[in-house]
PDB file with SEQRES, HELIX, SHEET and CRYST1 records, atoms N, CA, C and O in Angstrom:
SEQRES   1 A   81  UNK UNK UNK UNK UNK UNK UNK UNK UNK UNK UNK UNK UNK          
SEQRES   2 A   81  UNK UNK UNK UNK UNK UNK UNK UNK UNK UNK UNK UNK UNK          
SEQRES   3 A   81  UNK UNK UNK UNK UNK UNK UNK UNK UNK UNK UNK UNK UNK          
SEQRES   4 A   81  UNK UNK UNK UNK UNK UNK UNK UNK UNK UNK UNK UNK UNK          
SEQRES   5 A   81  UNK UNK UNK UNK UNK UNK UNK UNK UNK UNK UNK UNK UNK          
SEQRES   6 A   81  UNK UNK UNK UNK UNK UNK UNK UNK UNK UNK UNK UNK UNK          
SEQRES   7 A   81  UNK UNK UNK                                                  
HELIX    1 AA1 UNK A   14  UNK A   25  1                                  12    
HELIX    2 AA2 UNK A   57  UNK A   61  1                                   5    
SHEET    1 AA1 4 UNK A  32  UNK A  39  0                                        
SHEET    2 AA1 4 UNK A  46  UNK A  52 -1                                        
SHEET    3 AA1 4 UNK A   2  UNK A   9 -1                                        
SHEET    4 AA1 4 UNK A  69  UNK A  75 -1                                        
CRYST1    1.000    1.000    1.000  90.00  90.00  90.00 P 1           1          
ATOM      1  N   UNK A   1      69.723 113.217 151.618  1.00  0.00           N  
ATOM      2  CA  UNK A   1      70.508 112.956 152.797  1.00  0.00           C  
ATOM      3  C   UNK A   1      71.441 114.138 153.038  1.00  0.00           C  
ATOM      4  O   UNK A   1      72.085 114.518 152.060  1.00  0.00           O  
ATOM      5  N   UNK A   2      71.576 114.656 153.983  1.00  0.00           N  
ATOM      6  CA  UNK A   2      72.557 115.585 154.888  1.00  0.00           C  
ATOM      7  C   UNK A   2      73.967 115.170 155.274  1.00  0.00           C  
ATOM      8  O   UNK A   2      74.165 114.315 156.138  1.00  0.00           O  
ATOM      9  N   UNK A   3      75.025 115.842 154.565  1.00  0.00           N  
ATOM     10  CA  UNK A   3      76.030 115.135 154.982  1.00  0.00           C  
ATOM     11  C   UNK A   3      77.256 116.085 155.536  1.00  0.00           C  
ATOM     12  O   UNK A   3      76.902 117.258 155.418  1.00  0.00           O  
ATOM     13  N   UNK A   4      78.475 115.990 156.058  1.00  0.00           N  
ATOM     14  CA  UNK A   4      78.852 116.812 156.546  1.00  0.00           C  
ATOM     15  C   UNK A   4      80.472 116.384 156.203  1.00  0.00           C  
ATOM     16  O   UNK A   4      80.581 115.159 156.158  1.00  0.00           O  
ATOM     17  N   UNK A   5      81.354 116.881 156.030  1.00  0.00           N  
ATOM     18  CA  UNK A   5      82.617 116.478 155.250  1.00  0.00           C  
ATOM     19  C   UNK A   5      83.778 117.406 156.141  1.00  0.00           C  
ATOM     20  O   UNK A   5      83.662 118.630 156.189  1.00  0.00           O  
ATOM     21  N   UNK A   6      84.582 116.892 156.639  1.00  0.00           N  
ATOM     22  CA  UNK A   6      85.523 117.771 156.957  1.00  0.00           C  
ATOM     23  C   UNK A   6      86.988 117.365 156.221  1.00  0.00           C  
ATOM     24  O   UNK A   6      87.369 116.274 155.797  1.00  0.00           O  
ATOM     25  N   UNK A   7      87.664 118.696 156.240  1.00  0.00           N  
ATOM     26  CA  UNK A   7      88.916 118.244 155.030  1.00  0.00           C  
ATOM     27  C   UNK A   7      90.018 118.460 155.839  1.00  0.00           C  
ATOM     28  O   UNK A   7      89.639 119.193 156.753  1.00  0.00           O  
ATOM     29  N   UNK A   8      91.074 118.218 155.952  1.00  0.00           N  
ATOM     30  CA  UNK A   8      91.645 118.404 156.413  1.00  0.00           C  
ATOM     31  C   UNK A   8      92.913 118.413 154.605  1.00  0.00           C  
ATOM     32  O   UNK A   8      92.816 117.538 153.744  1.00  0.00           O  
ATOM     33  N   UNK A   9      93.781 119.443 154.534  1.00  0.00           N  
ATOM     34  CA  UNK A   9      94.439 119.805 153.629  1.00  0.00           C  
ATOM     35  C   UNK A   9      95.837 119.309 153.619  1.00  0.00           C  
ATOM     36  O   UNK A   9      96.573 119.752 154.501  1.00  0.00           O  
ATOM     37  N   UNK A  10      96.356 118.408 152.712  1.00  0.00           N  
ATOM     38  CA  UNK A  10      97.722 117.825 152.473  1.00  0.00           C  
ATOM     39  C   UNK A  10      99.032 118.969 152.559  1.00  0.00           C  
ATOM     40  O   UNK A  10      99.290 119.892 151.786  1.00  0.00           O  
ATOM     41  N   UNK A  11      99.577 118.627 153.522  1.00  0.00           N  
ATOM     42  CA  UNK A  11     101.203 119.800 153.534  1.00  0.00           C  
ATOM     43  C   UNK A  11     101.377 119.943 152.272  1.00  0.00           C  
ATOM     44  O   UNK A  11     101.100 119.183 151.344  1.00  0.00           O  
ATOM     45  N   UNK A  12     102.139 121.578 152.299  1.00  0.00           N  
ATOM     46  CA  UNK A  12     102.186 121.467 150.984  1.00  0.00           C  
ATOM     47  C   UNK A  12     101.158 121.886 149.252  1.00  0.00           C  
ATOM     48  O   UNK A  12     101.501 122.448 148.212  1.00  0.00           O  
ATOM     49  N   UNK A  13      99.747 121.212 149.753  1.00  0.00           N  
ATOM     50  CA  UNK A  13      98.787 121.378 148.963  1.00  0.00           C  
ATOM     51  C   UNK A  13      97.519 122.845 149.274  1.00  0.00           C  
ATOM     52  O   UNK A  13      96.415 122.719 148.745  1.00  0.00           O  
ATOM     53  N   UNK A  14      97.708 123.703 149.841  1.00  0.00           N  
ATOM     54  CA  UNK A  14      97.093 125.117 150.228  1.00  0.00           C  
ATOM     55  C   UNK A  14      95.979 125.250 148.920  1.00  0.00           C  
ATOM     56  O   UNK A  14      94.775 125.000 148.973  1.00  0.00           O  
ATOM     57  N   UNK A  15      96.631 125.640 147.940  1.00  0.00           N  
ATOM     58  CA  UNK A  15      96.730 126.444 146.348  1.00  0.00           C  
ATOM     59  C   UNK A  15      96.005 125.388 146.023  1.00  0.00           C  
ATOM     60  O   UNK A  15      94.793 125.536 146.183  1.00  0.00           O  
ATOM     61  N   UNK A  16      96.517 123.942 145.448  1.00  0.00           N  
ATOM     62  CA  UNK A  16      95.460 123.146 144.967  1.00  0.00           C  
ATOM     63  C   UNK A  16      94.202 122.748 145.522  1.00  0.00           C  
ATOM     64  O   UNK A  16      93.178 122.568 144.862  1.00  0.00           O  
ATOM     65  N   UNK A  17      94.355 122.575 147.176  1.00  0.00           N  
ATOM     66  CA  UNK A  17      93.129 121.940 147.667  1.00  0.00           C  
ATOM     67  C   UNK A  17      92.069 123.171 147.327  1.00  0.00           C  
ATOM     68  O   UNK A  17      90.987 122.952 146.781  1.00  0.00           O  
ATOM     69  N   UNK A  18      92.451 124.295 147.662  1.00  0.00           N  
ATOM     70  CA  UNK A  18      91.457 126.084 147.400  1.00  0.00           C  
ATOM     71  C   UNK A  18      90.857 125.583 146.068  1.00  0.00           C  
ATOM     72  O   UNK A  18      89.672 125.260 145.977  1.00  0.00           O  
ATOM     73  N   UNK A  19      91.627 125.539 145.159  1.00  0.00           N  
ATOM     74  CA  UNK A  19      90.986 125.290 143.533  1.00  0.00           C  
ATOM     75  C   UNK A  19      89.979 124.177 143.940  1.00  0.00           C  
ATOM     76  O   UNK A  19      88.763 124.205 144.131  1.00  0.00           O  
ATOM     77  N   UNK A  20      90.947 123.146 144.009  1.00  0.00           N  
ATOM     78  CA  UNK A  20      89.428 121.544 144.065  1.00  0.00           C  
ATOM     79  C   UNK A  20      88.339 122.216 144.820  1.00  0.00           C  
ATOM     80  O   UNK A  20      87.202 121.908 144.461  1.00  0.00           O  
ATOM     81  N   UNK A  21      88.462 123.170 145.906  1.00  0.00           N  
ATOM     82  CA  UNK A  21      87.010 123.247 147.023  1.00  0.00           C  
ATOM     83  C   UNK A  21      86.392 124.316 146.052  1.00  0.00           C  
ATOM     84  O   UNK A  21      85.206 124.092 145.808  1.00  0.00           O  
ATOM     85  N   UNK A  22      86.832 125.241 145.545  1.00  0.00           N  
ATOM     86  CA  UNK A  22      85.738 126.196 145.062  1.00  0.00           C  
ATOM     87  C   UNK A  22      85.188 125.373 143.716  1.00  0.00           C  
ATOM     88  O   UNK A  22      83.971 125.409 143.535  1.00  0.00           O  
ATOM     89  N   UNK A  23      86.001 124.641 142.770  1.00  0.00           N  
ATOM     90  CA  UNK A  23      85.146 123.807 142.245  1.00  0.00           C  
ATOM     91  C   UNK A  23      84.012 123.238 142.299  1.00  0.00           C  
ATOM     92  O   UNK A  23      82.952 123.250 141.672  1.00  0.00           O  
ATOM     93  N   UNK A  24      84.551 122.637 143.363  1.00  0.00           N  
ATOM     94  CA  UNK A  24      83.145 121.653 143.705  1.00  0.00           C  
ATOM     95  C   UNK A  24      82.275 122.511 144.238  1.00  0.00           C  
ATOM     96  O   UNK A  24      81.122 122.225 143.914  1.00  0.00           O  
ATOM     97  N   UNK A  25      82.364 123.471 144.941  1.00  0.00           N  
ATOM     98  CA  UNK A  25      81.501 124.487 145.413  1.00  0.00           C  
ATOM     99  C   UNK A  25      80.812 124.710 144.310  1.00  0.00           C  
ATOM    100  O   UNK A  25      79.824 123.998 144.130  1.00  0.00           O  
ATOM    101  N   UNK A  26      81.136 125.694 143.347  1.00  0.00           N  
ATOM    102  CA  UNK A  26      80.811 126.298 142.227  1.00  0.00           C  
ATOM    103  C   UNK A  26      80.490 125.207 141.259  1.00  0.00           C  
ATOM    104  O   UNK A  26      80.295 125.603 140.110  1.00  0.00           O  
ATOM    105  N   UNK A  27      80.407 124.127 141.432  1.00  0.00           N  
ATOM    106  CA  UNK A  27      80.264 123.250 140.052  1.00  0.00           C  
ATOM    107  C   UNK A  27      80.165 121.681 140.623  1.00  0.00           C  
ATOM    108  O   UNK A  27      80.866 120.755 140.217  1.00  0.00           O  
ATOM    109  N   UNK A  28      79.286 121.605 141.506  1.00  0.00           N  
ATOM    110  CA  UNK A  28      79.256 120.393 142.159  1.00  0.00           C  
ATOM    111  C   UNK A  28      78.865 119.054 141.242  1.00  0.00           C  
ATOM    112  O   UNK A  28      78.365 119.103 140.118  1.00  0.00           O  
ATOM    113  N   UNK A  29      79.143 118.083 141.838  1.00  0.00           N  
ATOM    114  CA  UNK A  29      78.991 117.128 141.176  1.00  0.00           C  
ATOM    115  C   UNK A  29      77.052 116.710 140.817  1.00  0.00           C  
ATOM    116  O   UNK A  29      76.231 117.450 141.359  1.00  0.00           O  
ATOM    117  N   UNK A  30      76.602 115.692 140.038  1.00  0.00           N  
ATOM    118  CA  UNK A  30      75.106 115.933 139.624  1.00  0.00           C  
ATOM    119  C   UNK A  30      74.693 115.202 140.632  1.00  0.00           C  
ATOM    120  O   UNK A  30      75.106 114.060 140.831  1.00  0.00           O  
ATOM    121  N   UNK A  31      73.763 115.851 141.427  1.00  0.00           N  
ATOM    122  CA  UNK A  31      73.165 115.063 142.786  1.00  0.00           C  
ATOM    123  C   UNK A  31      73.603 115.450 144.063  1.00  0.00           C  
ATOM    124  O   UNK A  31      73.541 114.705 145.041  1.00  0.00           O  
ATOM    125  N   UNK A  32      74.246 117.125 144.088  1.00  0.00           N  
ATOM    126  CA  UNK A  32      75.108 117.414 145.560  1.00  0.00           C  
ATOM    127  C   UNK A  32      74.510 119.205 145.415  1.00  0.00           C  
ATOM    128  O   UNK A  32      74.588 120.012 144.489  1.00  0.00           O  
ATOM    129  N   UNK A  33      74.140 119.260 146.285  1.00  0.00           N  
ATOM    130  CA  UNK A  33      74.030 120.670 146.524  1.00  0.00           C  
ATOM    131  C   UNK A  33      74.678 121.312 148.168  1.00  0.00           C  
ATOM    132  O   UNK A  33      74.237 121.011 149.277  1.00  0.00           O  
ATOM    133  N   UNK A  34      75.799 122.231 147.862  1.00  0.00           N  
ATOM    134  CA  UNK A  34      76.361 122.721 148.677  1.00  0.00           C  
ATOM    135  C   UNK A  34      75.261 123.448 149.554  1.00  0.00           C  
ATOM    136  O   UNK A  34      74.380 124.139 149.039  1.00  0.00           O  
ATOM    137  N   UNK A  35      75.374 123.250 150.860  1.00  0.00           N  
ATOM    138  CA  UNK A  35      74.794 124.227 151.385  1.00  0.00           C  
ATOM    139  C   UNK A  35      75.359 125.152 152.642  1.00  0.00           C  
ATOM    140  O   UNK A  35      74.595 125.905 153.246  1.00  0.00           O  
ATOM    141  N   UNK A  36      76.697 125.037 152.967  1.00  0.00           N  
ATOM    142  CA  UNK A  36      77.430 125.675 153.712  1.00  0.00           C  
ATOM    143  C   UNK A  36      79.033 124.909 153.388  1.00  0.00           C  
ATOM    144  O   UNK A  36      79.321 123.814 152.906  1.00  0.00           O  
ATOM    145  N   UNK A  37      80.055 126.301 154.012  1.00  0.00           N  
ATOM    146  CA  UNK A  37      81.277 125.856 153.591  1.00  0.00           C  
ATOM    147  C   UNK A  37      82.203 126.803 154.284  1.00  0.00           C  
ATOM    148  O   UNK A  37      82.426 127.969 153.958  1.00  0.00           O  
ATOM    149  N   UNK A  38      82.715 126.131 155.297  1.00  0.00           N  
ATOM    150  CA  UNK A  38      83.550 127.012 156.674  1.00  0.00           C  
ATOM    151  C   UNK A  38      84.914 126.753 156.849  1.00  0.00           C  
ATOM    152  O   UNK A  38      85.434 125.705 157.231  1.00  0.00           O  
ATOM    153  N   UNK A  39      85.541 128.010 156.471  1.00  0.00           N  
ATOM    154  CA  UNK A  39      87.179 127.568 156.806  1.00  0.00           C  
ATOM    155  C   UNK A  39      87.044 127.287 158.610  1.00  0.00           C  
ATOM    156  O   UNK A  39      86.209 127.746 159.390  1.00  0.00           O  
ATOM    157  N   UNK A  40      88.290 126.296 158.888  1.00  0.00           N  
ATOM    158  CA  UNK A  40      87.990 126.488 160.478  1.00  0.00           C  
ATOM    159  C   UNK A  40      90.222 126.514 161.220  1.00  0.00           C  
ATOM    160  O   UNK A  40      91.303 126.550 160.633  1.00  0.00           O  
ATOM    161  N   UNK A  41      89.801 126.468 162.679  1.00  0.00           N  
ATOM    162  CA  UNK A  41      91.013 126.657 163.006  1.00  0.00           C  
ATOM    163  C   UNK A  41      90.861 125.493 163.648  1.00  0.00           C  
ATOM    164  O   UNK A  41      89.789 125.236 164.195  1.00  0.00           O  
ATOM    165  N   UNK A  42      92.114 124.461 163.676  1.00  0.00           N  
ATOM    166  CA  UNK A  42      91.395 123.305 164.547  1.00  0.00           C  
ATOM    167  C   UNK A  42      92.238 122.183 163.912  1.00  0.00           C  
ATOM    168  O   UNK A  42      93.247 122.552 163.311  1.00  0.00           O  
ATOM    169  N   UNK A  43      91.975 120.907 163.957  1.00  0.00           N  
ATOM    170  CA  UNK A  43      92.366 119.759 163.506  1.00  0.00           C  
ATOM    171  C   UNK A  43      91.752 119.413 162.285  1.00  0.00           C  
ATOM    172  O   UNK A  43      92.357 118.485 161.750  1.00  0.00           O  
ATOM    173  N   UNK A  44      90.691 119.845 161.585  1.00  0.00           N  
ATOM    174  CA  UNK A  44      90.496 120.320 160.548  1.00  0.00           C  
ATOM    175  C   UNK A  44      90.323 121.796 159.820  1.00  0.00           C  
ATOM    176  O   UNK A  44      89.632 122.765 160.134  1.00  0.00           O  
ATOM    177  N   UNK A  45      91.230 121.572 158.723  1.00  0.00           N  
ATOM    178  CA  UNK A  45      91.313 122.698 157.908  1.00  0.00           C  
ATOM    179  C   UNK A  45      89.528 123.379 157.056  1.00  0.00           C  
ATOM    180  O   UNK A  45      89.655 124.323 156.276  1.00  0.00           O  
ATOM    181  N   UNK A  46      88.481 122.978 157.234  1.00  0.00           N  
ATOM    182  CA  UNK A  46      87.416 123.236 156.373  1.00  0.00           C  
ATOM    183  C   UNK A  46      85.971 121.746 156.742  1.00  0.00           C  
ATOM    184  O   UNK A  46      85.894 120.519 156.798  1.00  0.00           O  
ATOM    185  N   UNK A  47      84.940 123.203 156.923  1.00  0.00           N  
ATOM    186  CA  UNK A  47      83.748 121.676 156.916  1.00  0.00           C  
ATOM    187  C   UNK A  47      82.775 122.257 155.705  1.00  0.00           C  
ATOM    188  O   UNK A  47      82.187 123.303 155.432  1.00  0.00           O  
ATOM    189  N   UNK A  48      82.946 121.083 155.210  1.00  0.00           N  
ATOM    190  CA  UNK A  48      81.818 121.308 153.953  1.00  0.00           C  
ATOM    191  C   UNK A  48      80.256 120.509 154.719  1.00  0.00           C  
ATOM    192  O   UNK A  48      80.160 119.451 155.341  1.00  0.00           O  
ATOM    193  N   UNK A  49      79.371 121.363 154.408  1.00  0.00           N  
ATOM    194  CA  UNK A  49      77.774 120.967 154.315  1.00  0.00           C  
ATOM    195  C   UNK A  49      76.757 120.846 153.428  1.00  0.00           C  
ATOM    196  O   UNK A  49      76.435 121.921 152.921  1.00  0.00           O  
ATOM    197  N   UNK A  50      76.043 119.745 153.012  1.00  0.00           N  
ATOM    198  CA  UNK A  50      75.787 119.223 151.825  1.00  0.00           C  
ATOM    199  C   UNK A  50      74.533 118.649 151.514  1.00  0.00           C  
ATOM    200  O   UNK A  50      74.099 118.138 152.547  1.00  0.00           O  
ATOM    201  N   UNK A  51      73.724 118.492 150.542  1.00  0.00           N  
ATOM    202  CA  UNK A  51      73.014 117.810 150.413  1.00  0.00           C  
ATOM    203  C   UNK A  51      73.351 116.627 149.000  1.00  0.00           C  
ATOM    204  O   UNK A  51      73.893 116.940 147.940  1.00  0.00           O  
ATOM    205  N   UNK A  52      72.858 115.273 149.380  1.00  0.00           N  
ATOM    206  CA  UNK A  52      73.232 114.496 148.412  1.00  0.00           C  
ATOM    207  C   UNK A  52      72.044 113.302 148.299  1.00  0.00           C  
ATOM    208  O   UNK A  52      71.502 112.806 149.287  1.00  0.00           O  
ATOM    209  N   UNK A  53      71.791 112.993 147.111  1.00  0.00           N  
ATOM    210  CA  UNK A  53      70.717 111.817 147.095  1.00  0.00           C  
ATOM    211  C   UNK A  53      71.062 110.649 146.883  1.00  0.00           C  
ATOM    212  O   UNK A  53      70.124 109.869 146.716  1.00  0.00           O  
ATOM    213  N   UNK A  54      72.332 110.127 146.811  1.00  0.00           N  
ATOM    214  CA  UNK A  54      73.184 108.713 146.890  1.00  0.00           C  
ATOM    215  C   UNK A  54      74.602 108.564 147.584  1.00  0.00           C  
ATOM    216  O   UNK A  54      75.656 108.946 147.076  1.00  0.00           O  
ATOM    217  N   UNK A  55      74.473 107.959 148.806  1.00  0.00           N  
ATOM    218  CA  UNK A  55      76.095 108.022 149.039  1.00  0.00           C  
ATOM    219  C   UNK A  55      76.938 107.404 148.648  1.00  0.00           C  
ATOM    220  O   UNK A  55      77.846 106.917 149.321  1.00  0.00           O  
ATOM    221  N   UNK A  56      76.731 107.291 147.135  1.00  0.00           N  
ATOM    222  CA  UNK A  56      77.948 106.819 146.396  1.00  0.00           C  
ATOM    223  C   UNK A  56      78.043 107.965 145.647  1.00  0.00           C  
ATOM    224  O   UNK A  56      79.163 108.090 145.152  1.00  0.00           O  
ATOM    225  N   UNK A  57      77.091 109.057 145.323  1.00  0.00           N  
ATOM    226  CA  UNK A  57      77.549 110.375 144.429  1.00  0.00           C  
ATOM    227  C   UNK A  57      78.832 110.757 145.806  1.00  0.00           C  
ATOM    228  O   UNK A  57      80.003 111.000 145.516  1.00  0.00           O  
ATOM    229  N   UNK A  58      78.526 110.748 146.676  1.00  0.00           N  
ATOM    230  CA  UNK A  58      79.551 111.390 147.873  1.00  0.00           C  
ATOM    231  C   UNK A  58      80.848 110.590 148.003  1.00  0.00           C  
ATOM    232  O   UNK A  58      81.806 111.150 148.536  1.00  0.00           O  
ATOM    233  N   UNK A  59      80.989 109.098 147.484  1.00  0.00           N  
ATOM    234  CA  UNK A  59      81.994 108.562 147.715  1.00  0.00           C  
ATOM    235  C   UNK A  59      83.226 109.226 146.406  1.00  0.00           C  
ATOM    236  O   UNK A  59      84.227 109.876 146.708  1.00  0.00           O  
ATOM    237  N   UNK A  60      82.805 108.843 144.905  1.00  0.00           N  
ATOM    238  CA  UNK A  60      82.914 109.123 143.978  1.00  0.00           C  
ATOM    239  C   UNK A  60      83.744 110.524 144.043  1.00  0.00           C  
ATOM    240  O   UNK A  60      84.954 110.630 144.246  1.00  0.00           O  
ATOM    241  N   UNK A  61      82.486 111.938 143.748  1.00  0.00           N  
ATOM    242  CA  UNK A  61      83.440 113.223 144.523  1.00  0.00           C  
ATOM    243  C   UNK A  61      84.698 113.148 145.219  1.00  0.00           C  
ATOM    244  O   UNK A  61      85.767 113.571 144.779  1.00  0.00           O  
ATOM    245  N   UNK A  62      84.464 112.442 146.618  1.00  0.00           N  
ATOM    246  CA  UNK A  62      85.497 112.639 147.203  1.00  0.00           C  
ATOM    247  C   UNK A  62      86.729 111.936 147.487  1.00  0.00           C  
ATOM    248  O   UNK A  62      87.530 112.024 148.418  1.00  0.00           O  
ATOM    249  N   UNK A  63      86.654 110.891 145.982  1.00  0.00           N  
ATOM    250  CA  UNK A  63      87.768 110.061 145.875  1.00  0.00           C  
ATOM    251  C   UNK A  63      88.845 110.978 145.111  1.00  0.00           C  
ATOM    252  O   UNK A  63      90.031 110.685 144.959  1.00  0.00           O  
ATOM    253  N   UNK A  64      88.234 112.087 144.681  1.00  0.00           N  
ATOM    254  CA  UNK A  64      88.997 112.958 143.552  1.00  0.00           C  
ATOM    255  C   UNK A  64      89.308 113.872 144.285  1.00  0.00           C  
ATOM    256  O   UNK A  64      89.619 114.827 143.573  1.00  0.00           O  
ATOM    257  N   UNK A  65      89.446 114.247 145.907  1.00  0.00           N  
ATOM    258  CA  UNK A  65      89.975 114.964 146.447  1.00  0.00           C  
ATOM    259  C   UNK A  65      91.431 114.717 147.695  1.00  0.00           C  
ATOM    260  O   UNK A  65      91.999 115.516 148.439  1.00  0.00           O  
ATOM    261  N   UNK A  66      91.647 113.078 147.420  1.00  0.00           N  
ATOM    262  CA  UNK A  66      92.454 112.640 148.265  1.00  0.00           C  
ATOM    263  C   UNK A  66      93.751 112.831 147.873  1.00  0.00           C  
ATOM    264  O   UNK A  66      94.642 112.466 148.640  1.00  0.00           O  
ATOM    265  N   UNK A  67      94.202 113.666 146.133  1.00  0.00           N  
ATOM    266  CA  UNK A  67      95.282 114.115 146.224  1.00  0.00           C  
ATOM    267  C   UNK A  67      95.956 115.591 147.115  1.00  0.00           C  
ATOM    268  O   UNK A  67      97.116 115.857 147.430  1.00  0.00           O  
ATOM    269  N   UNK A  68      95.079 116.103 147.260  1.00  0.00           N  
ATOM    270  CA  UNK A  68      94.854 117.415 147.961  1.00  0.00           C  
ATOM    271  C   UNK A  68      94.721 117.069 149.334  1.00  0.00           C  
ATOM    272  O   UNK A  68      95.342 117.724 150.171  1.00  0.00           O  
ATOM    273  N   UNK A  69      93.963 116.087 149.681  1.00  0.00           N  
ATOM    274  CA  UNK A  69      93.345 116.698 151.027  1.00  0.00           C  
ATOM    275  C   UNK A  69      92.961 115.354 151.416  1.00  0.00           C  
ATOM    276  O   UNK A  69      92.936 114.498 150.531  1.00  0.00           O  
ATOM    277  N   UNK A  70      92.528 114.906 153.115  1.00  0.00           N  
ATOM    278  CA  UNK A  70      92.304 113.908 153.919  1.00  0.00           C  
ATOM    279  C   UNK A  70      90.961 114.083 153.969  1.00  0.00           C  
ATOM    280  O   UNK A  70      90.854 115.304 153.855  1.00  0.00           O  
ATOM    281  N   UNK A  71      89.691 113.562 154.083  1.00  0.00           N  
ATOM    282  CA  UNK A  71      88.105 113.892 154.493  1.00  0.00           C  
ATOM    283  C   UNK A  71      88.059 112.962 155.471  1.00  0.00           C  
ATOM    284  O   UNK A  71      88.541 111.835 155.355  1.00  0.00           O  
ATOM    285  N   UNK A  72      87.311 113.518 156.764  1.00  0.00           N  
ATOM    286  CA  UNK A  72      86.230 112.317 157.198  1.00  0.00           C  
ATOM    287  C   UNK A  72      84.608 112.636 156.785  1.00  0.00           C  
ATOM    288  O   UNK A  72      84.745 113.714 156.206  1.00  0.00           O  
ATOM    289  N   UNK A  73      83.261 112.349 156.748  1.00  0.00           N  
ATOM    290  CA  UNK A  73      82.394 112.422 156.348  1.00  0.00           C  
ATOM    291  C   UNK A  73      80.878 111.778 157.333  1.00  0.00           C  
ATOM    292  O   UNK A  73      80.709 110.562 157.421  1.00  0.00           O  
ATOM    293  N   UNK A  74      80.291 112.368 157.730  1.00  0.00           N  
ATOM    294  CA  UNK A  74      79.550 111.518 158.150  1.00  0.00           C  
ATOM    295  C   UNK A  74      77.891 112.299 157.851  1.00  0.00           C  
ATOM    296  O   UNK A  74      77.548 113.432 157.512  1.00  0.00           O  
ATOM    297  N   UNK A  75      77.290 111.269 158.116  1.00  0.00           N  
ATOM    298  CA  UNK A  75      75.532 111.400 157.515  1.00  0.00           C  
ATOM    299  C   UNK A  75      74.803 112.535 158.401  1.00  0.00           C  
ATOM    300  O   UNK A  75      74.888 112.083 159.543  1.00  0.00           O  
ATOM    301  N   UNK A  76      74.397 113.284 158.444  1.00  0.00           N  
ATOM    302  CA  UNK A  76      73.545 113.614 159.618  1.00  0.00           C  
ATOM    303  C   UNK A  76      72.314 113.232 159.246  1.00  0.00           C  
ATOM    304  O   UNK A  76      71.886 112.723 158.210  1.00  0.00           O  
ATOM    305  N   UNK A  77      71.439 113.800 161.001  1.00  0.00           N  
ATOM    306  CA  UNK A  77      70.134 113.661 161.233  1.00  0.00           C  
ATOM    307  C   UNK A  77      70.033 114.700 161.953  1.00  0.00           C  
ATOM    308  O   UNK A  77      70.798 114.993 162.871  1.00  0.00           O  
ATOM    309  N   UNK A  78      68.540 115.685 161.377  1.00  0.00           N  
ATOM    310  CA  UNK A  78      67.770 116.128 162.208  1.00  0.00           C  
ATOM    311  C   UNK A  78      67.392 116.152 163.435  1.00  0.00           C  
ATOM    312  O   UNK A  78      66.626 115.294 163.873  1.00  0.00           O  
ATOM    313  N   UNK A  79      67.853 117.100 164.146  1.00  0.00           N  
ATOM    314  CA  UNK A  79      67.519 116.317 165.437  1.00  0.00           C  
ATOM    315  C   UNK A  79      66.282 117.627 166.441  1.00  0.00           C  
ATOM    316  O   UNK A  79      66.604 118.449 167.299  1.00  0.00           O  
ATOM    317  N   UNK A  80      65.391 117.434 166.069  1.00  0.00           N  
ATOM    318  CA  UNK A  80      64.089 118.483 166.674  1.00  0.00           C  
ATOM    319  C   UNK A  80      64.369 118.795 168.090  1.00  0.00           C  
ATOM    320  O   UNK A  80      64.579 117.964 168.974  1.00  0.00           O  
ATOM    321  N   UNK A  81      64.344 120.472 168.251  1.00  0.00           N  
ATOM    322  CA  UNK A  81      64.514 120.774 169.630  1.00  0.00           C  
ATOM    323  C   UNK A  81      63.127 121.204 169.799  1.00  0.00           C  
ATOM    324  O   UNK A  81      62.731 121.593 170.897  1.00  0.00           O  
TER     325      UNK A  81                                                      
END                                                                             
């Protein structure tokens, strides 16, 4: 499954949320493969792009990032042009 994560970063938390994201980048959890990862300017701070084979490996992960940082998350689909 394709999933798409945006973070938005806790005041305050810059320095830690950077550490937690290259972590997980660099050392993802078993069942997640990063496949894109974009700082942005906007109402969110960062969109992570992902692959995952249970969306509970995705819940899990990103319960360990809510000291740092806010996520919303949603599934994608393919969509053939």
């Amino acid at each position: 499954m394709l999933f798409i994560t945006c973070v938005k970063v806790n005041p305050g938390m810059v320095g830690d949320a950077r550490a937690f994201g290259d972590k997980m980048i660099k050392e993802p959890p078993r069942g997640v493969k990063f496949l894109q990862a974009y700082h942005t300017l906007g109402r969110y701070d960062a969109i992570w792009i992902y692959e995952a084979e249970d969306p509970e490996i995705i819940k899990d992960f990103l319960h360990q990032s809510r000291e740092v940082a806010s996520t919303e998350t949603w599934v994608a689909f393919e969509r053939r042009i």
